[in-house]
Kinemage of the C-alpha trace (Angstrom):
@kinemage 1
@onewidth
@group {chain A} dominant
@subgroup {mainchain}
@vectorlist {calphas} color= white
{ca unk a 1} P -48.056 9.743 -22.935
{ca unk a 2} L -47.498 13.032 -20.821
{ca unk a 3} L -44.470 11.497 -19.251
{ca unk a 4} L -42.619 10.173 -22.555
{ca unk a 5} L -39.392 12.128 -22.669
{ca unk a 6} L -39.015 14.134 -25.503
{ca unk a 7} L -36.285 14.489 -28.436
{ca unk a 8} L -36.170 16.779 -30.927
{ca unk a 9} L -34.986 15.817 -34.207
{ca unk a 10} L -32.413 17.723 -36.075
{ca unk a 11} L -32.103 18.090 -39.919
{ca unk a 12} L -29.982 15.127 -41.038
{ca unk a 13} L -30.749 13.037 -38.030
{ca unk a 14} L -32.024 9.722 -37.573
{ca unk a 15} L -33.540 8.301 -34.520
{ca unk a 16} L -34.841 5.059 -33.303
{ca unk a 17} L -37.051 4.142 -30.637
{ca unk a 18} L -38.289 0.783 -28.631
{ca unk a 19} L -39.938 2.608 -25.815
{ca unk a 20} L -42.486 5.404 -25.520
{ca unk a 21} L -41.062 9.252 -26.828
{ca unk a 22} L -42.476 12.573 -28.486
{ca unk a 23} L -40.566 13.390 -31.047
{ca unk a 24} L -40.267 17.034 -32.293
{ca unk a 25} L -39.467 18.286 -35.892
{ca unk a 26} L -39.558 21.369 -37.834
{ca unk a 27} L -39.891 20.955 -41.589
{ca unk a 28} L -39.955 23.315 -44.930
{ca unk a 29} L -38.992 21.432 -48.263
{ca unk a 30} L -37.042 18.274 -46.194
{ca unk a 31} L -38.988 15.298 -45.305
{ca unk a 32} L -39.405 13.257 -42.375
{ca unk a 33} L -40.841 9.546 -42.279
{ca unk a 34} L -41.157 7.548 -40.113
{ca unk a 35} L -41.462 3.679 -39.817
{ca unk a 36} L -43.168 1.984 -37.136
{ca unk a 37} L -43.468 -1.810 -36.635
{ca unk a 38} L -46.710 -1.842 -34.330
{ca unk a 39} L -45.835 -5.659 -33.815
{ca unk a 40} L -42.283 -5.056 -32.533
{ca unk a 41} L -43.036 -1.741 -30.828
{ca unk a 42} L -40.511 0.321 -32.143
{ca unk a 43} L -40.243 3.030 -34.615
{ca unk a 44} L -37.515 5.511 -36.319
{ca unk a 45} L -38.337 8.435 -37.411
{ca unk a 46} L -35.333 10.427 -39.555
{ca unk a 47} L -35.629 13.999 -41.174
{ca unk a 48} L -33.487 14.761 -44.237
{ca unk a 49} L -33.200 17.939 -46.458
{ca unk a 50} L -31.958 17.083 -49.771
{ca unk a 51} L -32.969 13.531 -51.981
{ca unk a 52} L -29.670 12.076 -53.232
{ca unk a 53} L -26.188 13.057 -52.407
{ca unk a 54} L -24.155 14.433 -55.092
{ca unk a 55} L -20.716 12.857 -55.991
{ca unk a 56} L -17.694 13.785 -53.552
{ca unk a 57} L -20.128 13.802 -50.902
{ca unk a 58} L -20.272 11.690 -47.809
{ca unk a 59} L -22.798 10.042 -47.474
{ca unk a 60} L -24.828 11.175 -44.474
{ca unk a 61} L -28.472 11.243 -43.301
{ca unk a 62} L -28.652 14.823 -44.882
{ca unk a 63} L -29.947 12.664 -47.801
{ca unk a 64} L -33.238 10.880 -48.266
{ca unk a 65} L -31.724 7.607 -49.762
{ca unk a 66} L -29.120 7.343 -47.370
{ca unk a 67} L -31.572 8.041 -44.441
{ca unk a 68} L -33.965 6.034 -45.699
{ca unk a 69} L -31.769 2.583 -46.071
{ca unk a 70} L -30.522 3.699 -42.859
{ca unk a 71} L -33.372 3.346 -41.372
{ca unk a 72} L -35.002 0.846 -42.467
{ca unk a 73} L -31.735 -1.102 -41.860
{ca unk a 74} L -32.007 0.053 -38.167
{ca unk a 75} L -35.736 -1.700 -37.801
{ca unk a 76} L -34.458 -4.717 -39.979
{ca unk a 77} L -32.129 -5.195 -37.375
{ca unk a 78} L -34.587 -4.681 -34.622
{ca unk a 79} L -36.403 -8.004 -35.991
{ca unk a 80} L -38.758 -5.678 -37.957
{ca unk a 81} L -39.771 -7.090 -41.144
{ca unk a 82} L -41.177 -4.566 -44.174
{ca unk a 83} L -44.424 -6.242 -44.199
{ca unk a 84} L -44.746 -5.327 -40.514
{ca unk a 85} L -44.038 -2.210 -40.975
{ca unk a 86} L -46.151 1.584 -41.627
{ca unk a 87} L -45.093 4.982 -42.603
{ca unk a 88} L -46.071 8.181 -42.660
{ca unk a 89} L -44.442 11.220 -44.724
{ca unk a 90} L -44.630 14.868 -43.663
{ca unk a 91} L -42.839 18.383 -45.466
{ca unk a 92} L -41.415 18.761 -48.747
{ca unk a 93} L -42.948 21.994 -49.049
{ca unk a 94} L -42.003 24.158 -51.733
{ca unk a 95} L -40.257 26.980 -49.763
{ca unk a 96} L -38.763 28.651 -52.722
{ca unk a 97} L -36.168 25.901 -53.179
{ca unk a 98} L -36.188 25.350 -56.485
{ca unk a 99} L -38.245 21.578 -56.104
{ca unk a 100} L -36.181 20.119 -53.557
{ca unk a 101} L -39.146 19.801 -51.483
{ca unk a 102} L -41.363 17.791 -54.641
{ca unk a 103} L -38.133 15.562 -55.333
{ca unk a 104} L -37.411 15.027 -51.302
{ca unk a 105} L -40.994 13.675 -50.978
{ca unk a 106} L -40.877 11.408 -54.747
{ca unk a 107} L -37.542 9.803 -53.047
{ca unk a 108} L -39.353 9.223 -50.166
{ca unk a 109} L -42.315 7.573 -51.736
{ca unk a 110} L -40.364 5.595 -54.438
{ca unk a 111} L -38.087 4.326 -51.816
{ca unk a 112} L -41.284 3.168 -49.513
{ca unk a 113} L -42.854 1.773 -52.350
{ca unk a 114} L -39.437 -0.211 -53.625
{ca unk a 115} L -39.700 -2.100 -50.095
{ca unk a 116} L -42.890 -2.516 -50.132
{ca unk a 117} L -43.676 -0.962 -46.747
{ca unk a 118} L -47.399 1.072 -46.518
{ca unk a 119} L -47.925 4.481 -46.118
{ca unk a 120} L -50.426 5.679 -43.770
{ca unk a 121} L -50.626 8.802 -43.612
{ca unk a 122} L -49.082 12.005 -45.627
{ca unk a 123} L -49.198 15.446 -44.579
{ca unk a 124} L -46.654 16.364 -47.685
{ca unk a 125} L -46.087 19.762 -50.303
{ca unk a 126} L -47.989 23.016 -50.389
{ca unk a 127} L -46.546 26.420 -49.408
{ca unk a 128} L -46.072 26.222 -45.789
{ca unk a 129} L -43.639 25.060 -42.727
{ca unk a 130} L -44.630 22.532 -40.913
{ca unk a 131} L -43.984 21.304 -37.079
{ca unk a 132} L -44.504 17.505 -36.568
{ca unk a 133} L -45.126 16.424 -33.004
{ca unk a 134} L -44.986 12.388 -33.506
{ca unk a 135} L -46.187 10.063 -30.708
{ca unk a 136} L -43.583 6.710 -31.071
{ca unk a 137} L -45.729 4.446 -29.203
{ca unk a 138} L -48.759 4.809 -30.756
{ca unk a 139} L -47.553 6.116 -34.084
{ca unk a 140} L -49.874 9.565 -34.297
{ca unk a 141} L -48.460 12.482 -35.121
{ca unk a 142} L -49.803 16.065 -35.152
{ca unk a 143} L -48.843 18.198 -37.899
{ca unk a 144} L -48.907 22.140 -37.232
{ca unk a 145} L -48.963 24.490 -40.633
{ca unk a 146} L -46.973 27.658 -40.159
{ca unk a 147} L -46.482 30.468 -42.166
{ca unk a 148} L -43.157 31.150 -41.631
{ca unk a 149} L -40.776 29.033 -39.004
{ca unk a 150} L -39.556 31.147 -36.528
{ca unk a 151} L -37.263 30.315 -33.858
{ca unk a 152} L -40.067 29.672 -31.255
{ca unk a 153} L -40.846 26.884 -33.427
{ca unk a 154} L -37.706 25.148 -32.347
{ca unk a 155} L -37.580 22.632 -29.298
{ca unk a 156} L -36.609 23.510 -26.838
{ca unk a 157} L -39.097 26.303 -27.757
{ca unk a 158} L -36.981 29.573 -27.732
{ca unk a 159} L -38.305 33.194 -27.324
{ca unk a 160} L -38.270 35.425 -29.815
């Protein structure tokens, strides 16, 4: 998959796939998951940094509930169907954050489990950053541990 294009994913962005990508993230207490429907082909993977939204708030992919029905909603649509479908959750580290990471990755799993879609794979807590290099067409990801997440970490990779 050398030729995939690639996309980096942004906090509070969701994006969905039907054809072959690398997808890029850089976590610290959010959480990414991603949902891929080997039967369909397609996958979405969405990153988001806090668990609920708070009232007054709108409601935006910058929350794990909203990003979550969001996307599973996008590979519903897609002719995806739950029991079809595998995750895998990465981050929710606890960066000094006062839990955010813990309660980013217990919205994560209650939501999965609520829709009965399988988890795969979890690369989730602990006391480091984390850069998540996720394959969408065979639904492998690599999961790099960093200390602290500079801005070479970032794709396009900057230097420092």
């Amino acid at each position: 998959m050398a030729d995939a294009p690639e996309y980096f994913l942004k906090p509070g962005y969701i994006f969905f796939t039907a054809r072959p990508r690398v997808v890029y993230t850089v976590l610290g207490s959010c959480v990414a998951v991603t949902l891929w429907d080997g039967r369909q082909r397609c996958c979405v993977i969405n990153h988001f940094l806090y668990p609920v939204k708070t009232t007054g708030v709108a409601p935006t992919a910058k929350y794990g509930r909203v990003a979550l029905f969001a996307s599973l909603k996008m590979m519903l649509e897609h002719g995806s169907r739950p029991a079809d479908l595998n995750a895998q959750v990465f981050g929710g580290g606890d960066i000094g954050d006062a839990g955010v990471g813990r309660d980013n990755v217990r919205i994560a799993r209650d939501f999965l489990a609520e829709h009965g879609i399988r988890v795969s794979s979890e690369d989730v807590g602990g006391s480091l950053g984390r850069k998540v290099v996720y394959y969408s067409d065979t639904n492998e990801a690599v999961v790099l541990k960093v200390e602290k997440i500079r801005r070479s970490d970032w794709f396009p990779y900057e230097k420092e």
